[in-house]
N, C-alpha and C positions, 0 to 999 in steps of 0.2 A: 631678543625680545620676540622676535616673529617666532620664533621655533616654541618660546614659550607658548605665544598666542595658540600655537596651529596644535600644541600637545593639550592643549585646554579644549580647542573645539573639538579636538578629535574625543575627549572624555565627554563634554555633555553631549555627542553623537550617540555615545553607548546607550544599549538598549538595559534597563534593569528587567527585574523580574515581572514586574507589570505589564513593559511593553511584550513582554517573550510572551505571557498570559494572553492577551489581546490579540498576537499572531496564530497564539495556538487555537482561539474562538474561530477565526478566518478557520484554520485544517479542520477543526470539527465541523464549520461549514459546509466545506467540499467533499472531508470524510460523508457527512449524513447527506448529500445528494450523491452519491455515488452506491452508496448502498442501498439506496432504492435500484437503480440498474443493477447491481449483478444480484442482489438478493430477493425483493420483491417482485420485479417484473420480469426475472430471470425465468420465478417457480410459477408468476402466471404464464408463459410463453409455455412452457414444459406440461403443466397441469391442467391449467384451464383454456387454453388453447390448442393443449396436445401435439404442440409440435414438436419435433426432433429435438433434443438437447443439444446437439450441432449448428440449431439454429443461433441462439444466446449466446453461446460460446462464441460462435463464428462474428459476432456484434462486438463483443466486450472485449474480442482478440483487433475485431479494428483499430477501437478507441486506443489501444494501448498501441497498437502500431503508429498510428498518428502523432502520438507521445513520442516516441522514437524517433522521430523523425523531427517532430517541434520542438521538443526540449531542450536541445543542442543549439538552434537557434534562438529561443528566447532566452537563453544565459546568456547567448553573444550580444543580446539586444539588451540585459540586462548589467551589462559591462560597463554601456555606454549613456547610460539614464539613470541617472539619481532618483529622481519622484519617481516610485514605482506603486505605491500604493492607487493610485487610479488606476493604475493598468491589471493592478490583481483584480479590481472590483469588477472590473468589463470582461476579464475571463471568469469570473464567478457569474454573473449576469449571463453570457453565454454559455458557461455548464447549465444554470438553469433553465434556460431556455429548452436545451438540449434533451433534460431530462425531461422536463412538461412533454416537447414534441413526440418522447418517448411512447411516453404512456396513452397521449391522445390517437397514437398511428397504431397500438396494440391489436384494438380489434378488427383496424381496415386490413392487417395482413390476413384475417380470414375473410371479411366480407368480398376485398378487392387483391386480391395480394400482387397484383401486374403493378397499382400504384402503392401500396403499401411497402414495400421491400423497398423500393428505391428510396422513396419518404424517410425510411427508419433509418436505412444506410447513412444518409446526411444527417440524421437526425443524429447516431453517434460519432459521427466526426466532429459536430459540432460537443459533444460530450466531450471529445478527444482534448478538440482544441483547446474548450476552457481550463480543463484541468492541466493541460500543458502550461496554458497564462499565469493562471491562476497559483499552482503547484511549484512551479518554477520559479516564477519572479518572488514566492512567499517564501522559499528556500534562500533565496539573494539575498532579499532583505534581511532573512535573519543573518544570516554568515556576515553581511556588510558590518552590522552597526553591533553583530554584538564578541565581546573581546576570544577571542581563540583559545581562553583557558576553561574559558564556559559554554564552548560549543558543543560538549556533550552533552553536557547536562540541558541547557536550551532544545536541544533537539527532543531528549527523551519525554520534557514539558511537552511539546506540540508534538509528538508524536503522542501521550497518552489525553490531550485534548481529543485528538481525532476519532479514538479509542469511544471517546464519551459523546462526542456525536456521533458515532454510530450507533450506540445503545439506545442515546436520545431519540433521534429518529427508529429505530425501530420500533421504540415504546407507543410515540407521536403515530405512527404508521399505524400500527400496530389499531389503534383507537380509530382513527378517520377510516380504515377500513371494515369496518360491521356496520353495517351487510356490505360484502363486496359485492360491486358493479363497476364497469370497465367506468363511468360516470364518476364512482367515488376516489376511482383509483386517479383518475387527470386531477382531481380538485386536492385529494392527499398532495401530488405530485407541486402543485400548483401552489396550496399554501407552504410546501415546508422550501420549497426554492423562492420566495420570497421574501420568507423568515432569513433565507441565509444571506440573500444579499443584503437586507436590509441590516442583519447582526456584523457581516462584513463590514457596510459602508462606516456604522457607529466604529466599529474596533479601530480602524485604520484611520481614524482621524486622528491629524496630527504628527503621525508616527513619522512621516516625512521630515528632515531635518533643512532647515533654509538652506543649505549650502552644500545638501546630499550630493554625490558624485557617486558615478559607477567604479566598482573596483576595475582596476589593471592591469591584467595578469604582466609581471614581469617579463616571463616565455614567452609574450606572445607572438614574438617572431619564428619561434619553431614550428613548422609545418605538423599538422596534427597527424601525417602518418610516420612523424619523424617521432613522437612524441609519447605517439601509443605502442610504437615497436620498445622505448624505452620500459615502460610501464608493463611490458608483458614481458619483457624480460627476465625483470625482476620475480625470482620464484614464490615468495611468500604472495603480492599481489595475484599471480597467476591464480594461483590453487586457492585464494582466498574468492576472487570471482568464481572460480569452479564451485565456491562452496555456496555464495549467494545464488549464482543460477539454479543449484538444484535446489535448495532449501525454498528457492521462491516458487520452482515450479511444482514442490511435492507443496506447497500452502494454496496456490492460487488454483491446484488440481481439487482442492477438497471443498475451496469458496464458492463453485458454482455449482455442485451438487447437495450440500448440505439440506438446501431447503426442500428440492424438489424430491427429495431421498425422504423427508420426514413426510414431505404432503400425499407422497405414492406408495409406501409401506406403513404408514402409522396413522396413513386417510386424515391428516390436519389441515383446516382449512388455511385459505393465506394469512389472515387475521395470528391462527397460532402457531404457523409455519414463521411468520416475520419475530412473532412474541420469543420462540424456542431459537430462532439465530440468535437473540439480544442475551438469551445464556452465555452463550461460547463468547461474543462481545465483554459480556461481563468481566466472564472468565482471563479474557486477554488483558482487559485493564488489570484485576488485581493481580496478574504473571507479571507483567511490567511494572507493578508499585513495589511489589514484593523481591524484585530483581535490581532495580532505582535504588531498596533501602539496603539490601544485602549484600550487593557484588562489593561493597567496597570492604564488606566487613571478610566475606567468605570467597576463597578461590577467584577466579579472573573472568570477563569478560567473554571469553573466548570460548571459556568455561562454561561460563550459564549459556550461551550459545550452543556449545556443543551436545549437552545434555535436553535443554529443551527442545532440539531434535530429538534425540531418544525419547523421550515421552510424549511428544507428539505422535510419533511413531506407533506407542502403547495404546495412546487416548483412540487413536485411528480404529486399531485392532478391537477397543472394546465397543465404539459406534459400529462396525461392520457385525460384530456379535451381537448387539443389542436385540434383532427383531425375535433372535431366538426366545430370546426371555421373553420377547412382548409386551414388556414396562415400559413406558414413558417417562419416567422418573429414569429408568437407569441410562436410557438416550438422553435427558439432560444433567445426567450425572460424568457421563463421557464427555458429552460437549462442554461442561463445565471446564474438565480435566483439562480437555482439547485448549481451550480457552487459554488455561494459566500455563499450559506451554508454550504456547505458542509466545505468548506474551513475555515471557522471559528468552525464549528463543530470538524476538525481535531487538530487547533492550540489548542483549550481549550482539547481536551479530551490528547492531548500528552502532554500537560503542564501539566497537571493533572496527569498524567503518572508516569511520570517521578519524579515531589513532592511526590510524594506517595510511590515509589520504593526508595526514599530518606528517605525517616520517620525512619525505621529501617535499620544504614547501614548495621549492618551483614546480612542483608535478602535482600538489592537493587537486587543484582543478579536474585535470586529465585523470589522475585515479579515481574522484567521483564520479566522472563519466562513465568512464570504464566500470565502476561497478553499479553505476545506474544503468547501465546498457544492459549488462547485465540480470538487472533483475526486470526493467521490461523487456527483453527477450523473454525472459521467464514466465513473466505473468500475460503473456502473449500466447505464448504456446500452451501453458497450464490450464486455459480456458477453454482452449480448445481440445487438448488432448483429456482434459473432465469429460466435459461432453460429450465428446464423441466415444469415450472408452463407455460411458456409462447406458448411451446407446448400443453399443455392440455386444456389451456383455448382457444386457439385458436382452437380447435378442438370441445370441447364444444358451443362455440359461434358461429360458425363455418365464425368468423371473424377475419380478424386480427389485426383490431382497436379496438375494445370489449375486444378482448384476452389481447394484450398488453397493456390494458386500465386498465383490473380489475389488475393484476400484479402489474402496477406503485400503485395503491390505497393499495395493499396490503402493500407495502415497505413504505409506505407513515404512515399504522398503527406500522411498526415494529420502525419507527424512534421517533412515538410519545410514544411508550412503550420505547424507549432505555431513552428517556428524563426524563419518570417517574421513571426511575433507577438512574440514575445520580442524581435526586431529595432525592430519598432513600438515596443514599450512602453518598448523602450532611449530610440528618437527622442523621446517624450514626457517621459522624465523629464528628456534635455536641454532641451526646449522648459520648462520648471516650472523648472526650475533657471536659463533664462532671463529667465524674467517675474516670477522671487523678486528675481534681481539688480536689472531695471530697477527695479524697487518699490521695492527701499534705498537705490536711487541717487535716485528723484525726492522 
């Protein structure tokens, strides 16, 4: 009778599609305050400030560092605590804050910059932090409550919410900035982080179930460097992290020059600098709907991964060609392109992900680490190494269509090496799937 009871509550624990809907409001939350940092106040830092692009970079590579380091602990913290929905709303609350601090310290780093820099420094940690909270414990909770057969498809739902606050907020942005003044740009900042906590707090009501518990890892007794030697062992994971590292560093290499590439060769103000990222935004959402309705029908996973690199790679090639033409239509024609790569590049490499963190359950944990380490190392270094490539080469070229030109062509090789990884990791998991058969046959 009890095992009845406890298989009953464990069913009305399950999250359906509503609740999954609700979490995915929460990532378009912190999607759309996040994209004011690396994209709007990335290309005022760059533009209208004129400072180095190493500046930005060298900010948005903290926040992710911070992540690196927090993330691992608030899973461990989110092991042990059922009710987590308070605790994502206080790291949404502190990303907001975060970002407001942002925008209000923008101009003291020219007026004062002895207090400015320090200011901003904490001011992205605190960016760090909440998205570590926030990010983290909203990934728990979905894995917690919702059943293991529908964890792909749950993920690709909040993962294309996040998509659509980004658009959102750029559109919103996009409006509260005419006429820009560093004045309009705290009060944009100010109302769209209040919108999200406050869209937070309504979503996440309830979603707490009376008798929530934190999962348990079974392993938990194996020491985590016992655990991660196992996990890198394993060839298909190896080469499959090699394939997220680079794939995330040729993406996160091209996310913080987009803008400032359109506002310094195509003269766009921020207003139509923020308007022309929400293309490529677009563009990602319908790559992910069109990858959602198709991978089950056509080729694999691994597949639409491996090729939405390849055409990222293309789309890249033809925004570094763009200034030749001097059309603005044909830069949001590429970044369109860019967009609907990327965005099926994303649904296969997390679908992929996630089957792969599945293969072994006592190891699912540790292999999301492992390939979440993964791609914040990536998206750590790719901010930095944007930035500052795009400063050098502009200084060498002593252009800044040349400069931003050779950059997209370089991101453009890194997507076609992430694709012949993915290719690799494919060959491996047929070689395993080889040497399991001989094993059952001898």
């Amino acid at each position: 009778m009890s095992a009845v009871a406890a298989s009953s509550t464990a069913r009305a624990a399950e999250f359906g599609w509503t609740s999954v809907v609700r979490l995915g409001i929460v990532q378009a939350c912190l999607g759309g305050l996040i994209v004011l940092i690396t994209a709007t106040m990335n290309r005022v830092m760059v533009v209208e400030l004129q400072l180095p692009a190493m500046v930005p970079g060298a900010l948005v590579a903290l926040h992710y560092a911070v992540q690196l380091w927090l993330r691992p602990r608030m899973g461990h913290f989110a092991d042990g605590h059922g009710r987590l929905t308070r605790w994502i709303v206080l790291g949404m609350v502190i990303l907001a804050c975060g970002v407001v601090a942002t925008a209000a310290l923008l101009p003291v780093l020219r007026s004062a910059p002895s207090i400015g820099y320090p200011l901003i420094i904490l001011a992205f940690c605190l960016v760090g932090l909440g998205v570590s909270t926030a990010g983290t414990l909203l990934l728990a909770l979905l894995s917690l409550r919702v059943p293991p057969a529908r964890h792909a498809r749950a993920a690709a739902t909040v993962w294309l919410c996040m998509i659509a606050g980004f658009i959102l907020t750029t559109v919103v942005a996009g409006k509260l900035l005419e006429p820009f003044t560093f004045a309009t740009l705290v009060r944009c900042a100010a109302i769209i982080g209040a919108a999200a906590v406050a869209l937070t707090t309504l979503a996440l009501l309830g979603l707490d179930a009376p008798d929530a518990r934190g999962a348990r890892n079974s392993a938990a007794g194996t020491a985590f460097s016992e655990a991660l030697r196992e996990v890198w062992s394993d060839p298909i994971a190896r080469r499959f992290s090699c394939f997220v590292a680079l794939s995330m560093l040729a993406y996160s290499t091209q996310d913080l020059i987009l803008e400032p590439f359109a506002g310094s060769v195509f003269n766009l103000s921020p207003a139509d600098s923020t308007r022309i990222s929400g293309v490529h935004q677009a563009g990602s959402l319908i790559g992910m709907l069109l990858t959602a309705v198709l991978s089950t029908r056509i080729g694999t996973l691994a597949g639409w991964a491996r090729w939405g690199c390849l055409a990222s790679g293309a789309a890249l090639l033809a925004i570094a060609a763009s200034p030749m033409v001097g059309s603005l239509l044909v830069l949001k024609g590429a970044l369109l392109a860019l967009g609907v790569a990327n965005g099926a590049f994303a649904i296969g490499a997390i679908g992929s992900m996630m089957s792969l963190s599945a293969a072994d359950p006592a190891q699912t944990g540790v292999r999301m680490g492992v390939f979440g380490a993964s791609q914040a190392v990536a998206m750590a270094a790719g901010g930095m190494l944007g930035a500052g490539a795009s400063d050098v080469m502009r200084t060498v070229f002593d252009s800044d269509r040349l400069g931003y030109g050779s950059v997209f062509a370089f991101e453009a090789a890194l997507f076609v090496g992430a694709a012949v990884l993915a290719s690799a990791a494919k060959q491996a998991g047929r070689a395993a799937s080889a040497e399991s058969l001989l094993a059952a046959a001898s």
